[in-house]
N, C-alpha and C positions, 0 to 999 in steps of 0.2 A: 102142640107145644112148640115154641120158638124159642130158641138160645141165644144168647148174646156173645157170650165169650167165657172163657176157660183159664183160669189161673192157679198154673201147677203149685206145688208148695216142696219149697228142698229145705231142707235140713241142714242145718248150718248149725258148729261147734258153738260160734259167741257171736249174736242177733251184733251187738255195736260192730263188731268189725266186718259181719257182711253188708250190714245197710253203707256202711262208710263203702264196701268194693262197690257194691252197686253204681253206690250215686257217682263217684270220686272218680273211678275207672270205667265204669262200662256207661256211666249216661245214665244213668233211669232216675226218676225223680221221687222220692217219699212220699208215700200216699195216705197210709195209718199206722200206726202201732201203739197192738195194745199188750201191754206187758212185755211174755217173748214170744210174741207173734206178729210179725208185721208185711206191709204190700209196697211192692214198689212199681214204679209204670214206667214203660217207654212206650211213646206212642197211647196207643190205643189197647199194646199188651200189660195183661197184670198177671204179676209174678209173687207168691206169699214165702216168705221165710221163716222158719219156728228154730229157736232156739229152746234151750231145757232138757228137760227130761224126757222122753219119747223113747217106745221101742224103735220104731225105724233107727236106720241105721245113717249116718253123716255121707254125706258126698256121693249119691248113687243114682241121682235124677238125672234125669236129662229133657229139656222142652226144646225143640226147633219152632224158630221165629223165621215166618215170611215177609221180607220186606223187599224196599229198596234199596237203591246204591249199595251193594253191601262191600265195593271196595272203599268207599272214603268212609263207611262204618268202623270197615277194617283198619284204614289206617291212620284215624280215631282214637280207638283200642289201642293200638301198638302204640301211637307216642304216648297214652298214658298207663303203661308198663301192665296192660292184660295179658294172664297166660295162655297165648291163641295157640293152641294145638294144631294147628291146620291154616294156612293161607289160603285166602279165593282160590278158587279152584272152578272149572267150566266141565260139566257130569254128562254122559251120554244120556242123561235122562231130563235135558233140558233145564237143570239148574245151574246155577252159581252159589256158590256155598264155604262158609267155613265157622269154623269150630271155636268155642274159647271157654276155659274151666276157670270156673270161681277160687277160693283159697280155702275152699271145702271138698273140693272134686268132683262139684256139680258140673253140668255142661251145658251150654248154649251153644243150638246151630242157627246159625241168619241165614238165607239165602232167598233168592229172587231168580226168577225163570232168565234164561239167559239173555231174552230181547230186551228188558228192562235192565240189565247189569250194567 
């Protein structure tokens, strides 16, 4: 078997107002939706959001995204009003990394190995 890729799925209170944080604030571009379910992309990452009715519970995801440059990602994010939990930061375990929570209290980490930062 060969994989391609993995697209978490968070839980969002009301699908319009996180497709609107997505694309508006964090960058990602609308990919489908169907009903209250829909995908959104940056890059080559895809990310699904379900709005409705669901046992899971709202804001308790979290995916880490490996990229590039993640300080002009970061400061990106900041001037269009993201709540970054964590500024770039350099990890004894060879990354660069920081944190930013949707307006559901999902979380996304970006980071890049430090020679590429």
């Amino acid at each position: 078997m060969f994989t391609k890729s993995i697209a978490p799925v968070f839980r969002v209170r009301d699908l319009d107002s996180a497709l609107d944080h997505y694309v508006n604030v964090l960058g990602f571009s609308a990919d489908f939706r169907y009903g209250n379910y829909a995908g959104v992309k940056l890059g080559t990452i895809l990310l699904h959001l379900t709005g409705g009715p669901h046992t899971a519970p709202v804001g308790v995801a979290t995916a880490y995204i490996y990229c590039e440059h993640v300080d002009q990602y970061h400061a990106a994010l900041a001037s269009r009003g993201a709540a970054i939990e964590s500024a770039p930061r350099d990890w004894p375990y060879g990354m660069r990394e920081f944190f930013v929570a949707d307006p559901d209290g999902n979380r996304l980490g970006f980071g890049c190995q430090l020679e590429s930062a």
